[in-house]
Every structure is written in structure tokens, then in C-alpha cells.
N, C-alpha and C positions, 0 to 999 in steps of 0.2 A: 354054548347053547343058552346059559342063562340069561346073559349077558343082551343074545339078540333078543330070545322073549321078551328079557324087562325093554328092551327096544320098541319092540311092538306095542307094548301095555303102554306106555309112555305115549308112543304115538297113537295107540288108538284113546285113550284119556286125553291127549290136547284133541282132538280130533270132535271128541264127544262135548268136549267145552268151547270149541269152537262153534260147533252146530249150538248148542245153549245160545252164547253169545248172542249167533246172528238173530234167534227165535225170538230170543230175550228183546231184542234191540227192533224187530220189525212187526213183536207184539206191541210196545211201546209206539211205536209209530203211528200206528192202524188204533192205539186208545185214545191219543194226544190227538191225533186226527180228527175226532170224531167232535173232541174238546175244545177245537180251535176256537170253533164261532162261539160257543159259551164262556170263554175265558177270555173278557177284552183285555190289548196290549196297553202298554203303558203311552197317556195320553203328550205326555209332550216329554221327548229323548231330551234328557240332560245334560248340559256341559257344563265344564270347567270355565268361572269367569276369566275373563285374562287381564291384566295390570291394563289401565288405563295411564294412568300418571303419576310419579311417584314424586316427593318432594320433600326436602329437605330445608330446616329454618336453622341457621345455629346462630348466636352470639345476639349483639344487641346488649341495651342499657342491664337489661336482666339476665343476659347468659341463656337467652332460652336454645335448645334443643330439641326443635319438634319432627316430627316423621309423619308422613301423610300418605297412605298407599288407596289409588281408588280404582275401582275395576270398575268396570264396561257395566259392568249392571246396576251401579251404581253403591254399590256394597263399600265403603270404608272401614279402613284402621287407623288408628295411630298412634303415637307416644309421645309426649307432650312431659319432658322431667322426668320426674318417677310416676307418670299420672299413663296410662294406656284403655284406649277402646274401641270402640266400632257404631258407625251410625252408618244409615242410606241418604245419599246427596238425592236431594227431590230430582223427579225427573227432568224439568224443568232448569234448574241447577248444572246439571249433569252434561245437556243438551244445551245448554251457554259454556261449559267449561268445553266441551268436543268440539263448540266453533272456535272458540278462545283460541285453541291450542291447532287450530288448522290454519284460520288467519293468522295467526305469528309464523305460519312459513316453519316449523322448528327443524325440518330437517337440515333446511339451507342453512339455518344459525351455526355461530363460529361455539368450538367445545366452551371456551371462557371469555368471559367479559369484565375484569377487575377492575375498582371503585378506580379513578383516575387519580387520586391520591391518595393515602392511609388514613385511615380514622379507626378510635379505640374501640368504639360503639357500633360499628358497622355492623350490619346482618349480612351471611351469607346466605347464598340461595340456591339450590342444587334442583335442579325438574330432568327427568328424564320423560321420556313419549318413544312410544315405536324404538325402543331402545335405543334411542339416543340420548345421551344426559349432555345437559349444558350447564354451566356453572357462574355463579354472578355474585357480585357485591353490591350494597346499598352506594348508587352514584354510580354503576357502573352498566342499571341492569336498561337491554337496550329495548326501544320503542315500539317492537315486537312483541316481547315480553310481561313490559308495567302491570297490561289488564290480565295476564295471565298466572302472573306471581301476588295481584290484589284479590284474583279470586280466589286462589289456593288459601291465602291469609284470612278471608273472610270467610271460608269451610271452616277453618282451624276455630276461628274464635267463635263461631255461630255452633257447631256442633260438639266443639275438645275443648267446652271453654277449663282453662288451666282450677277455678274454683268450686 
């Protein structure tokens, strides 16, 4: 017998919170309602930029090691030695590097292009796009790419200068 009472009591207690719940939730509704047009939404929905181009410089007379990460909005990073930071590629910029990087065809590009002989001094050159990464040595990089790997280099020194 107790057993089924506390039964009951149980069910009639979720029962009784159940009914709250729904009042609770279609009081809320019917006040938020009222509130809509007085509470304007949020004017422009946000997203996540997403990796435009990312680039890679190592070696050379000096041993540099630079990183270049640039997103669609124009937002940069990069690390340059022990040196690291962030500027915005003018729009302008940005919208010469997007054609840059369309005229070079990069999907059709082969993954590596290496210097056709060895040298100590060479620079390597890592660029990925649309996730594809292609890879290059100085002497190696192909006619596709020159004006693509000179504008990445002139971001670097015009925005990360190394001093």
C-alpha cells in the first residue's frame, strides 16, 4: 500500500511540474512575443573567417623561417623567427592576391616543383589554397606561381617587417 501511494504522490508531483513547465514555457512565449518588435535582432549574422592562403618561406642567405596565414576577410598572422603578429591585407591587396592565386590555375599545379639543381642559399616555398599545398624551391618555382610567391613576400616585408 505504501509503496503504491508514494506511486501516486510521485506521479501526481511530476504531473503537477509538468503542468508548471508547460505554463512556465507558454507564459514566456506570449511575454517574448509581445517583445519581439521592441528588441531588434542582431544586424549582420557572424561567421568564422576561413584560411585564404597559407605560406610558408624557410632557408635563404639568412635562414629565415616565416609563416603567413591570410583569411578571406583579409585578417592576417604570422611568425617571422622569434618575431609574431597580425595585420589586415588592404582590400585592394587582398583582391590582387584572390586573382593571383585563381590565374595560377593552383589546383591543376603539380604537389612539388624543386630548384633544378642544388644550392645552399635556396629558399623554399610551401603555399597551400583550397587545401591544396604545393611546394617550390628558388629555380624551381613555376610560371604560375612567380607573381604569387612575390606577392606573399611583399605582404611579409611590407606588414611583418622582420625590424
Amino acid at each position: 500500500m505504501v509503496s503504491r501511494h508514494m506511486g501516486r504522490t510521485i506521479l501526481s508531483c511530476s504531473r503537477a511540474r509538468l503542468v508548471l513547465v508547460v505554463f512556465s514555457v507558454l507564459a514566456a512565449s506570449i511575454f517574448f512575443a509581445g517583445c519581439a518588435t521592441d528588441i531588434p535582432g542582431p544586424v549582420n549574422s557572424h561567421t568564422a573567417p576561413t584560411v585564404l592562403v597559407q605560406y610558408g618561406r624557410t632557408g635563404g642567405i639568412a635562414a629565415f623561417n616565416d609563416r603567413l596565414v591570410i583569411f578571406d576577410n583579409g585578417q592576417a598572422v604570422y611568425s617571422r623567427g622569434n618575431k609574431s603578429g597580425e595585420f589586415t591585407v588592404p582590400s585592394d591587396q587582398l583582391s590582387e592576391l584572390q586573382r593571383l592565386l585563381v590565374n595560377a590555375d593552383f589546383l591543376s599545379l603539380a604537389p612539388s616543383y624543386p630548384a633544378p639543381s642544388p644550392g645552399a642559399d635556396y629558399f623554399r616555398y610551401t603555399i597551400t589554397y583550397r587545401e591544396k599545398t604545393v611546394s617550390t624551391e628558388t629555380g624551381g618555382v613555376p610560371d604560375a606561381l612567380v607573381a604569387v610567391v612575390g606577392r606573399l613576400d611583399a605582404l611579409l616585408a611590407d606588414y611583418a617587417p622582420l625590424s
